[in-house]
Structure formats: structure tokens, C-alpha cells
C-alpha positions, 0 to 999 in steps of 0.5 A, spaced: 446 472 494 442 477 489 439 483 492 436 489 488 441 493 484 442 500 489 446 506 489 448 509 495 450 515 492 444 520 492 448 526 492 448 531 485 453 531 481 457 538 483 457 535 490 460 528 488 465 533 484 467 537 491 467 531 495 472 527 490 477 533 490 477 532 497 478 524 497 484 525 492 488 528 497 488 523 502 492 518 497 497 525 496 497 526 504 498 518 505 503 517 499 509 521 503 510 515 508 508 510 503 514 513 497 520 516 502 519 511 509 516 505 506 519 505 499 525 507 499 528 511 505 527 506 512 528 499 509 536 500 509 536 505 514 533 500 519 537 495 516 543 499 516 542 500 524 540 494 525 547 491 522 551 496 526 548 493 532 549 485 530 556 487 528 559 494 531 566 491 529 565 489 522 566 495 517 561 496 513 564 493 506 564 486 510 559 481 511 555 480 517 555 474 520 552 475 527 543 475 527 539 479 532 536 476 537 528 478 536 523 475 541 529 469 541 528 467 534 535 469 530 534 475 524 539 477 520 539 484 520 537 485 513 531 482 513 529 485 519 525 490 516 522 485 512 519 481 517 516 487 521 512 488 515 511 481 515 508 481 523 505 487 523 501 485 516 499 479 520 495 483 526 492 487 520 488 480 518 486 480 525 485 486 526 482 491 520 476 487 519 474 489 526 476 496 523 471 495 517 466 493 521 467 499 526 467 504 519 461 500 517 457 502 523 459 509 525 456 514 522 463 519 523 467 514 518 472 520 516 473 521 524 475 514 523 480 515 517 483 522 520 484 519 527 488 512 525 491 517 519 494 522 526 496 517 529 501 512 524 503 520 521 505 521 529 508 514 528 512 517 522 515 522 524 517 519 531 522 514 525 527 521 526 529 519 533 531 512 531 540 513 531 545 509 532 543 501 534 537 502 536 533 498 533 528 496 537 524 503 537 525 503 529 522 497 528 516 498 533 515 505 529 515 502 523 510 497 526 504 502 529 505 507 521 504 500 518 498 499 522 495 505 521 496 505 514 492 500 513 486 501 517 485 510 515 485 506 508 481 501 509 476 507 511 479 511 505 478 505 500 471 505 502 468 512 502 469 511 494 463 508 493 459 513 497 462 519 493 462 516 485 457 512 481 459 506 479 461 509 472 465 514 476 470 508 480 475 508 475 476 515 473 475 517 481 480 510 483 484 513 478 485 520 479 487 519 486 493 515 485 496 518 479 495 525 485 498 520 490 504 519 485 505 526 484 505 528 491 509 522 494 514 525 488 514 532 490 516 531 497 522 525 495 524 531 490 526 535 496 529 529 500 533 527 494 536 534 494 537 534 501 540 528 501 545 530 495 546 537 499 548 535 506 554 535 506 554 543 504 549 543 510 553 540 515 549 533 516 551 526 515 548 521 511 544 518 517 541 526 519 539 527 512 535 521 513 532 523 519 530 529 517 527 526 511 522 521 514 520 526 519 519 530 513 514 525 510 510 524 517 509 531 517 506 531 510 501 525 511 498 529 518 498 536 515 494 533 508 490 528 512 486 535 513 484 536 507 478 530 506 478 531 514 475 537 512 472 536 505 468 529 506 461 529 509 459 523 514 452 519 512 449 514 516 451 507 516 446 504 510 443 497 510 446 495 516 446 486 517 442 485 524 445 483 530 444 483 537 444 491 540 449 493 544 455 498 544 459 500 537 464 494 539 460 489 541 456 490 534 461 491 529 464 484 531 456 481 531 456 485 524 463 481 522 461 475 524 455 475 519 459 477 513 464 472 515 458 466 514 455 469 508 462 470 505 460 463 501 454 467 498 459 472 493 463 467 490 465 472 485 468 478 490 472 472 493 475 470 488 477 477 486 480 478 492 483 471 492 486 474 486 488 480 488 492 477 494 497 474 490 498 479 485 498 485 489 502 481 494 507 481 488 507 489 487 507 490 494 514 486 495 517 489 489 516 496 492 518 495 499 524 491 496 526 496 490 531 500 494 533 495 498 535 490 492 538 496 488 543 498 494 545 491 497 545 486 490 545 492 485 551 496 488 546 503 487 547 508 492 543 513 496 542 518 492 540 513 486 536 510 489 531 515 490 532 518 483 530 512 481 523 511 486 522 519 484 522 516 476 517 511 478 513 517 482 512 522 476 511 516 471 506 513 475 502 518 475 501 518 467 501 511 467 495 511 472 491 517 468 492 512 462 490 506 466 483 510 467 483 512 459 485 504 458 479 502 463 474 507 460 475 503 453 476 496 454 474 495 462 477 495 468 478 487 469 482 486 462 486 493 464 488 489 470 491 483 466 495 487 462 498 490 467 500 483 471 502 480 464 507 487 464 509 486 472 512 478 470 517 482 465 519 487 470 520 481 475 523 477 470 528 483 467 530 485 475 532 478 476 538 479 470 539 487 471 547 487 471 550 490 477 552 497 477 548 498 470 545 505 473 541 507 466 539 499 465 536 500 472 532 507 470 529 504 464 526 498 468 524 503 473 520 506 466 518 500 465 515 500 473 512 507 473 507 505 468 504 499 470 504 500 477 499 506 478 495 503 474 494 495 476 493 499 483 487 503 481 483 500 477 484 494 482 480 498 487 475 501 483 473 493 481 473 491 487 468 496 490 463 494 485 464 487 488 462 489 494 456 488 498 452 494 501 453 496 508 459 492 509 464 496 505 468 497 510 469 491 511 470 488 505 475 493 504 478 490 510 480 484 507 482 488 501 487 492 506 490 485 509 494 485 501 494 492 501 500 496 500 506 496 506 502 490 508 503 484 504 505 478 508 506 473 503 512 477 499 515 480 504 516 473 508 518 469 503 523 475 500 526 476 507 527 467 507 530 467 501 535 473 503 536 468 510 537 462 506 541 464 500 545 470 502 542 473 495 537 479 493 536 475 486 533 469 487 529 473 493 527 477 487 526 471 482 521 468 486 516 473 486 513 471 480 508 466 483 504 471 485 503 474 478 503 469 475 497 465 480 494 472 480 493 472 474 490 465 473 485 467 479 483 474 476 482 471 469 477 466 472 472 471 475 466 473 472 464 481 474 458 482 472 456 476 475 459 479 481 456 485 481 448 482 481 451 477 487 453 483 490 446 488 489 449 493 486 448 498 479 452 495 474 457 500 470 458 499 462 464 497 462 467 492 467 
């Protein structure tokens, strides 16, 4: 479906910097939530009140045998957590492409993202009132802060293309990560020394913990203000005619027509059919670190966050380097070397002795460096594959395999836990998301994907 190449973006190159500037910092503010709950604090800790409900009378250095009752299905109280993220992805598939639509016809999209971002940040900080065994308010939570995620990105993801010219993709993709690596790590900096010192401060564990994830729900309400204030609205462009009505009924009409012409850009399927499967990889391997450090590996809190605060710091060089990579040899090879790196650190997690804390510290290196990378350049290579005037809903889609809301490895790291009673063999499977990834990506054809899509080819993809 070849249409004549277009930019949207009309804006000189000192207000495109201005607004850029101001886009950064939605990933700093979102990246608190992403790096202290979703990451590394709320997993174990709604494990751990999930397990304290299933099994009040067994210590704590015992197996639990008992599951939860959820909905009538039985769930170990390990895996619960990885299945709330399982079930809240699955609605984001039905949901955020309605959400993409509603951004595509709005024409007060950074409304949209500050409005869903307030709400999930609510959602985050509301996580310091789940104590004791009450597993159900914490799961819920986590359910309604994963969903926001998903859809303030969705709207976020696609205000790129209207602040930065093809050419500008990378470097702008890649500036906001590496910003939201060093914010997500300078607010687990404070967490971490919180959680070392609070004994001295007269707080358990449990308390420390809290107050951290009230802390990162905070930080992603506050900082949503900086893009709420600094981006512009503009009018929706090359809308796809559908039968007038109100934004609802319109926005649905809109996804309707996109859905049946999915067929006609070949090439953006196929990379978000590649995407899928590797970035449900990373998104796993994220989601499951703390977890799997401090039930397989035998790390404590403490640890634990020293190592995902390593990540933080090296993945906001490894981001900036990606970009530097992208600039030379493009964005599609960059992404390929990054997945080749992902299938090591996999592989090396699977046989990483237990209790060897600086073996674990080097593997967290190896990770920093590629992660931020992969992440950004994945984003910016998509937004050239997309149509115009359907951002937002192409996002959408990209959303559904996004960050804290992958389906496919979380489901499956959670079934492998339920069935073998092991973290390893959890681990170990998730190399069939990299490895497909890989072989899809490599089968894309991007310039061909960017004529398809009318947009202004960059020079270097």
C-alpha cells in the first residue's frame, strides 16, 4: 500500500529540541514504576504476601505446598504475580488498540498520556497499603498500574514521530531510555539505601518496601508534568474515513479499517511479529530477575536491588552507545546484535552457580549494556514503519509486547515454575523468544517497509 513519502513533523529545529527534551522525561518519570515495583520490589513482595496467605503456618525457609484460590483455578503463590501480568496483558490486546485509535482521533493526545499516566501512578502508590495477606488488593493494583502503562506508552511512543524527523528516531529513542535508566536508577538508589538502613530507622523489611513503592508511584505522578507541560497538541492528520459520530464510535470505525488493511504493510507485521517474540524475551527476563535471584539463586533483598541498580547505570550508557551503533550501521543490525547478546545472557543465567553474588553482578553488566539498546532502537525502527495517522494505533499493537506487559513470557515462565518447582528450566525456555525474534527480524525488509508505509526514508535503517 505505497503512498507519497510525508513528514508530520513541520516544526523548526529549535522547537522540535524544546519538545524532545520534554518527551525524555516521561520515560524518567515512568521508569520509577517500571525499575522499583515492576522490576524488582513488587514481584517477591506479592509473592511473599501471597505465600503468607496460602501457607500462615509454614516458616518461611519451608516449601509451600498449598496454592491460592483465584477465580476457582488453583495458583501457587509464586506465580502469582506472573500471571496478574499475564491476565492484565491479555486485556491490553483488546484494549489499547481501542486506546491507539482514541489518541489518533484526539486532538489533546498529551491529555491522554497524563490522564492514563495519573491514574496507573495512583494505582502505584496506592501498592503501600497491601500488608499482611492481603493479596487480592495487591494483585488488583498491580493489574490497573500495568494497564496504564501500557496505554499513557502507547500515546507516549507515538508522540515520537510527531516531535523528530525520521533521521532524528534514533538518537531521540535513544536519549529517552538511557534518561529513563538513570532516573529509574536514581530513585532504586534511594530505595536501596532505605532498605539497608531500616532497621536503624526503626522499620521492618515489609515497611521498607512500602515505602518504596509509594515512593516510585509518587515519582511517576510528579514527573508526568514535565511532557503534560512541554509538548504541544496537533490536530489528528490523514485520518482513515469512517462513519461520523462521537470519538468512541469513531476511534472503533478507525480500528476496523486499519485491522482490514493490516494485509497491505507486510513488512510492519512482520517486524512487530518479530518484535513480539524477542521483546516478550527481555520483558520476561526483566519482570523474573529479582525474582529468580532470590528464590533460585539465594540473593537477598538487598542484593538484589544493587544488582537491578547496576543494570540502571550501565544501561543508560549501553542506550547512548546503541544510538552511536544505529547512527553507523543502522537500527535493524543493531537490534540483531543485541538479541544474539540477549540468547548469552539466557544461556549464562541458566547455569549461574547459586549464591556466587559477583558472577551475578557481571551477568548484570553483560544485561545493562544491551538492554537499553535493543529497547530504543526497536522503537524508533517501528515508528518509521508506521502509517500516518494511525500512530497511535500501531503503537497499540507494539504496546500489547511492550514492557510489563508481555503475555507469552510471563505465562510460560510462571507454567514452567508450576510444573517443575524450579526457576532454571523457567529461565532456560525463554530462549525461543530470542531465537524466533531473530529469525523474523532478519526477514524484514525496512526500506521497503517505509515506501509501503509513505514515510520519508532516514539514511541508515
Amino acid at each position: 500500500m505505497s503512498t507519497p513519502a510525508v513528514s508530520p513533523v513541520a516544526a523548526t529545529e529549535q522547537e522540535r529540541r524544546r519538545e524532545q527534551r520534554a518527551w525524555y522525561f516521561y520515560d524518567w518519570a515512568n521508569s520509577a514504576y517500571v525499575t522499583t515495583t515492576a522490576t524488582v520490589l513488587f514481584v517477591p513482595y506479592l509473592s511473599s504476601v501471597a505465600r503468607a496467605a496460602a501457607c500462615p503456618d509454614v516458616p518461611a525457609d519451608e516449601v509451600c505446598t498449598t496454592d491460592l484460590s483465584v477465580l476457582g483455578l488453583p495458583v501457587a503463590a509464586g506465580s502469582l504475580a506472573l500471571y496478574v501480568v499475564t491476565a492484565s496483558t491479555l486485556l491490553s490486546a483488546l484494549l489499547l488498540p481501542v486506546v491507539g485509535a482514541i489518541a489518533d482521533r484526539s486532538p489533546r493526545p498529551k491529555h491522554l498520556l497524563a490522564g492514563f499516566a495519573w491514574v496507573g501512578s495512583l494505582a502505584a502508590a496506592s501498592m503501600f497499603l497491601v500488608t499482611g495477606t492481603n493479596w487480592q488488593l495487591g494483585a488488583a493494583l498491580q493489574f490497573v498500574a500495568n494497564i496504564c502503562l501500557g496505554a499513557s506508552l502507547v500515546v507516549y511512543d507515538a508522540i515520537l514521530v510527531q516531535i523528530a524527523t525520521p533521521d532524528e528516531r534514533d538518537r531521540v529513542s535513544s536519549r529517552g531510555w538511557a534518561l529513563g535508566y538513570l532516573g529509574g536508577g536514581l530513585l532504586l538508589a534511594v530505595n536501596l539505601a532505605l532498605v539497608t538502613m531500616g532497621g536503624s530507622l526503626g522499620l521492618d523489611a515489609g515497611q521498607t518496601v512500602r515505602i518504596s513503592l509509594l515512593s516510585a508511584g509518587i515519582w511517576w505522578g510528579v514527573f508526568t508534568l514535565i511532557p503534560f507541560l512541554g509538548l504541544r497538541n496537533r490536530p489528528p492528520v490523514r485520518l482513515a474515513p469512517v462513519e461520523r459520530g462521537n470519538l468512541v464510535t469513531e476511534s472503533f470505525g478507525q480500528l476496523w479499517q486499519t485491522l482490514k488493511h493490516l494485509r497491505g504493510y507486510p513488512q510492519t507485521l512482520l517486524f512487530l511479529a518479530a518484535y513480539l517474540f524477542f521483546n516478550d524475551g527481555i520483558q520476561t527476563v526483566i519482570g523474573s530477575s529479582s525474582l529468580y535471584g532470590q528464590a533460585e539463586l539465594g540473593f537477598n533483598e538487598s542484593q538484589l536491588i544493587i544488582t537491578i541498580l547496576l543494570v540502571q547505570f550501565v544501561a543508560f550508557g549501553g542506550a547512548l552507545l546503541f544510538g552511536r551503533m544505529a547512527a553507523r550501521i543502522g537500527a535493524k543490525r543493531s537490534v540483531l546484535y543485541g538479541i544474539v547478546m540477549w540468547t548469552g545472557v539466557v544461556a549464562v543465567g541458566f547455569v549461574l552457580p547459586e549464591g556466587q553474588f559477583a558472577l551475578f553482578l557481571a551477568l548484570a553488566v553483560g544485561i545493562g549494556l544491551v538492554l537499553g539498546g535493543t529497547q530504543a532502537l526497536s522503537r524508533s525502527l517501528y515508528s518509521q514503519l508506521v502509517p500516518l495517522g494511525r500512530q497511535a494505533e500501531y503503537f497499540s499493537l507494539y504496546q500489547a509486547a511492550e514492557r510489563g506487559t508481555s503475555w507469552f513470557g510471563t505465562f510460560l515462565f510462571g507454567l514452567m515454575f508450576q510444573l517443575t518447582d524450579s526457576y532454571r528450566p523457567a529461565i532456560l525456555s525463554l530462549l525461543v523468544f530470542f531465537v524466533v525474534g531473530g529469525l523474523l527480524l532478519v526477514k524484514v525488509d525496512v526500506r521497503k517497509g517505509i515506501a509501503d508505509a509513505g514515510n520519508v526514508q532516514p539514511r541508515k535503517v
